[in-house]
N, C-alpha and C positions, 0 to 999 in steps of 0.2 A: 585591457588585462592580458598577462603575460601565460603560456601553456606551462602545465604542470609537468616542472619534470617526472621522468617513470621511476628514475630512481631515486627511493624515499630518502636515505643518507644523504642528499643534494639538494634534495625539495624546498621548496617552498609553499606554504597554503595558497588558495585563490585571495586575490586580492578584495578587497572590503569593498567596492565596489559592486560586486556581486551580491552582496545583500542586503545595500542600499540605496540601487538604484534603479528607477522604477522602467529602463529599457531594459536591462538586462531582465528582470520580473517579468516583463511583457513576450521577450524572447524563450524565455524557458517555454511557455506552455506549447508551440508548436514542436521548438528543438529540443525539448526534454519530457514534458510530461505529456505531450498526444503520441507521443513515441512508446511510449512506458506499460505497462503492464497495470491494471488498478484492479485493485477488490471490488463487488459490487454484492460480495450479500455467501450466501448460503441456501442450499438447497431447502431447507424444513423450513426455514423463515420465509423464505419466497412462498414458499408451499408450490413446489410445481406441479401441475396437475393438467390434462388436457385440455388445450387453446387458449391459456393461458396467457394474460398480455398483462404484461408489468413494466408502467412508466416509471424513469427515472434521470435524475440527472447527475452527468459522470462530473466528480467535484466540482459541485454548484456551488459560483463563484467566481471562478475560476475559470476551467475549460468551459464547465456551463453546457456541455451538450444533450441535448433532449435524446435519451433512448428507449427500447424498446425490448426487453427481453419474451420472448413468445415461445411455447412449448406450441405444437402440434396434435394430435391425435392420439400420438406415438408419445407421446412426451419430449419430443427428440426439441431441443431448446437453439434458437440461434437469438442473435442480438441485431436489431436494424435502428434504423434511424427512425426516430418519432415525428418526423416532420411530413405531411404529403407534400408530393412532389408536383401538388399543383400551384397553392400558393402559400405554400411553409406554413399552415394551420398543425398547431399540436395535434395528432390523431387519440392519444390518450392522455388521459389526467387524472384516472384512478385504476386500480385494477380492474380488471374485467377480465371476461370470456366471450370466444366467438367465434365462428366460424372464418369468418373474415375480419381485416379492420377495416374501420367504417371512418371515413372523413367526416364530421359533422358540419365543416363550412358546407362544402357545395358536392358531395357524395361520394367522392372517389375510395374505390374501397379495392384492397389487396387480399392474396390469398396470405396464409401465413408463413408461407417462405418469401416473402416479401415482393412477389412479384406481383405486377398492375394486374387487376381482376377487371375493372366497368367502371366508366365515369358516364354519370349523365348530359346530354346535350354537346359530345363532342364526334356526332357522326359527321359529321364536313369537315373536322379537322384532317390535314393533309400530313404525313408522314406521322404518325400517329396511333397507338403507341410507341412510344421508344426505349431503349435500355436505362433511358436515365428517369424514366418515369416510374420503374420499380425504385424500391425504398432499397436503399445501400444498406448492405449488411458490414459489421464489423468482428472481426474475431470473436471468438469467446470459448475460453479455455476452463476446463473442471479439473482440479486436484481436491479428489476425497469429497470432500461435502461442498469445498467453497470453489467461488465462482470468479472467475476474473477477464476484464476484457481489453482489449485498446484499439483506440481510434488508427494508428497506422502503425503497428509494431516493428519495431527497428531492434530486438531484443529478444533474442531465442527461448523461448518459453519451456521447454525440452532441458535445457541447463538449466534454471532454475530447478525444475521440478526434481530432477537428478538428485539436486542438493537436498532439496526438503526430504527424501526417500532416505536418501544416504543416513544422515543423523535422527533422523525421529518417525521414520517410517514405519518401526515396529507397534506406534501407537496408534491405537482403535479410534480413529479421527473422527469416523460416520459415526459414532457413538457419542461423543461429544454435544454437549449439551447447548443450545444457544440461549443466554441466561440477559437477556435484556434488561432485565430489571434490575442492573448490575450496570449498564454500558453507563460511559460517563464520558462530557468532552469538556476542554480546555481553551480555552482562548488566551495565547501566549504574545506576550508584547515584543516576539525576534521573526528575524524571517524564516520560513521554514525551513532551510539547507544547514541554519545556527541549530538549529533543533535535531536535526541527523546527526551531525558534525559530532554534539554533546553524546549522542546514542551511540554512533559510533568506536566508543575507547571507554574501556574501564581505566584509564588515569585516572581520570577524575574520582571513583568511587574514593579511597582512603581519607581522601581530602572534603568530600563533599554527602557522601552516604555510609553514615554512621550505623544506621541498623542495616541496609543491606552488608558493608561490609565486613560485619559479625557473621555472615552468612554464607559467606563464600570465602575460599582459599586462593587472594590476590597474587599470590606468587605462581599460582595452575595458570590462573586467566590468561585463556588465549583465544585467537583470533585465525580464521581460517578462512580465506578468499576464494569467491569462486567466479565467473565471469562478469557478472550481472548483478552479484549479488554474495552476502558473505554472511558467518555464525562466528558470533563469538561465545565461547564455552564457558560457563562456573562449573567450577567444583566444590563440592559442600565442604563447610567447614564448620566444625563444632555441634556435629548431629545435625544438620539440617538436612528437612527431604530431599531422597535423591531418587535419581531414578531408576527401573530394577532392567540393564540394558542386557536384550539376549545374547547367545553365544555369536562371534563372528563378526557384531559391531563392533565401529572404530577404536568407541571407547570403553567395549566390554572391559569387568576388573575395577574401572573407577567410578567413583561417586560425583556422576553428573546431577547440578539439581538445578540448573538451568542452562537451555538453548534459544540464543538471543535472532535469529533469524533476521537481517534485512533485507528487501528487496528493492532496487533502485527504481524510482530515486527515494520514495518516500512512503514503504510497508515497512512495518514491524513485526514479528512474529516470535512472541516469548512463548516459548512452549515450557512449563514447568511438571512434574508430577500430579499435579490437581486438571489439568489441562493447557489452554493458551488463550493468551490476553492479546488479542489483536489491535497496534495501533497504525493509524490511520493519518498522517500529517496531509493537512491540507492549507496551500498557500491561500492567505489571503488580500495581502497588498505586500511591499518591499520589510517592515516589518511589524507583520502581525500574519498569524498563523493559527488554525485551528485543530488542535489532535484529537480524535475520537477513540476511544478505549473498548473494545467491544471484547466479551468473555464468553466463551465456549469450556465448558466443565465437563470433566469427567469421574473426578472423585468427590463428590458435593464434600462429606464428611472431611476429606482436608483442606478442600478451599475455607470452612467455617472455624477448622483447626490453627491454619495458618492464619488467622487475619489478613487474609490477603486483600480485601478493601483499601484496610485502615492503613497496611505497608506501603501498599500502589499508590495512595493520597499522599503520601506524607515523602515518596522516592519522587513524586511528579512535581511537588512544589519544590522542593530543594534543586531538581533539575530547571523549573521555571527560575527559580530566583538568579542561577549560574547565566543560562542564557538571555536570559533579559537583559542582564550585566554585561553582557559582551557587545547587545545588539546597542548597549546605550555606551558601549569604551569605543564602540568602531568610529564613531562621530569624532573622536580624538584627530587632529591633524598632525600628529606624532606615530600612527599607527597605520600600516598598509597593509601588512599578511606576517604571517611569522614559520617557523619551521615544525617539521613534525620528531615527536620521538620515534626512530626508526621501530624502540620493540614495543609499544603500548598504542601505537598511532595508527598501524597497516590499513584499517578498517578504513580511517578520515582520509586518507592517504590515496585511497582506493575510491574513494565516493569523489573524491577530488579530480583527480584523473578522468572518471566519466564526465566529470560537469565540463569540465576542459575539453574531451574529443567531442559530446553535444554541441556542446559550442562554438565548435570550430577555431578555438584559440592556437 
């Protein structure tokens, strides 16, 4: 595969290789997604609470890594590794609390800053303990209520967060509802970067989203870049809910009524007037992909208003049917990559470009 030029009017997309072939699949997870920034949840839903030890696994599947998220005394929360460092036994496998974690093979048990507390039967061991016998800690980053961590971060978490402040900062986020009983996932037949690709560009809406685009004003839609990560804007169109933006915002004066938030490579973050619909793309093999739809509310009464269920179902299959279609036109031996529209593309344009310097192309 060829590097993506920087400049969009010259461009060309990454070539179809990329999300056909099961090296380059195998390559992303170190050079792109253990690098990446991931969601892992929400403060109320975790319920953190003192000595708090919450197992999980960062997109199980996939990266597949066993972690640990553990509040303290203080509540103060860090992220380790779930594995003891004597012979990779899981330390947890459900919630719990405790003063310590407790190894259940053969005892070794830590404090909950992750460092080696006692192991049984190892007084003759010779240089012993060591710094590799405490439990490896990994970032872990808090914006507002939700929680995010990554295994080697290559991605300044600082910018991102700038951006999310900038445009929708003025919204009561800790207030925000986590409505599970709402969350819904997808199992799509494309690879998951076909699935960005689609998210990334309202082109496609006039062509492909009938009822969203009665709902927006596609001649506003734009698209706004920032290092790691980018927004693309709706403006309502024909009475649809907008937002009420305070004085001094970007977009005080206009009828914002949706902020489409991506984080590379693979968050979503639609913040609308009712609150934000969080999705989640997770790869699963070269292609098939799973998305997880998770809803956070704030105005229960307009999210029942808006049907916004029955809109989100019926915008996610007409987006499944597009990219399914693509992931099954790339097989064509007539077709290797194609170019971007300079003003509707920036977005794909942009996710392109990172997957190219990840990659080392």
């Amino acid at each position: 595969m060829k590097r993506i030029e920087d400049n969009i009017n010259r461009a060309e997309t990454i070539d179809k290789e990329f999300y056909t072939d099961i090296d380059w699949f195998e390559q992303s997870k170190e050079k792109i997604f253990a690098k990446s920034w991931q969601f892992i949840g929400d403060m109320k839903s975790i319920n953190i609470r003192p000595q708090l030890q919450y197992p999980f696994q960062l997109l199980d599947r996939y990266l597949d890594e066993p972690l640990l998220l553990v509040a303290d005394k203080e509540e103060h929360l860090r992220c380790l590794s779930n594995v003891c460092t004597h012979r990779g036994m899981l330390l947890a496998d459900e919630v719990q609390s405790g003063r310590k974690i407790v190894c259940k093979y053969h005892g070794r048990n830590f404090n909950l800053d992750g460092s080696f507390h006692s192991m049984p039967e190892f007084k003759e061991a010779e240089d012993f303990p060591r710094p590799c016998d405490d439990l490896h800690q990994v970032p872990l980053k808090q914006w507002r209520q939700f929680l995010f961590t990554s295994l080697d971060p290559a991605i300044d978490w600082d910018g991102i967060e700038h951006a999310l402040e900038e445009k929708i900062g003025f919204l009561p986020i800790e207030q925000f509802r986590a409505a599970p009983e709402y969350n819904t996932e997808y199992h799509i037949k494309a690879n998951w970067a076909l699935y960005c690709d689609n998210y990334l560009e309202g082109f496609h809406i006039p062509f492909v989203h009938e009822t969203l685009g009665k709902m927006i004003d596609y001649g506003q839609y734009r698209t706004e870049l920032y290092e790691h990560c980018n927004v693309q804007i709706g403006f309502s169109d024909e009475g649809a809910e907008h937002f009420d933006l305070p004085q001094g915002h970007p977009e005080y004066g206009k009828k914002v009524t949706a902020y489409y938030f991506w984080i590379y490579p693979n968050i979503m973050m639609n913040f609308y007037p009712y609150g934000v619909q969080i999705n989640i793309v997770k790869p699963m093999s070269p292609n098939r992909c799973k998305v997880s739809f998770l809803y956070y509310i704030y105005d229960e009464e307009m999210f029942e208003s808006m049907d916004v269920l029955a809109f989100a179902e019926k915008t996610e299959r007409e987006d499944e049917f597009v990219v399914e279609a693509v992931q099954r036109g790339l097989q064509s031996r007539f077709y290797q990559n194609g170019r971007f529209s300079p003003r509707r593309e920036k977005g794909v344009h942009h996710f392109h470009r990172m997957l190219s310097k990840d990659l080392k192309l």
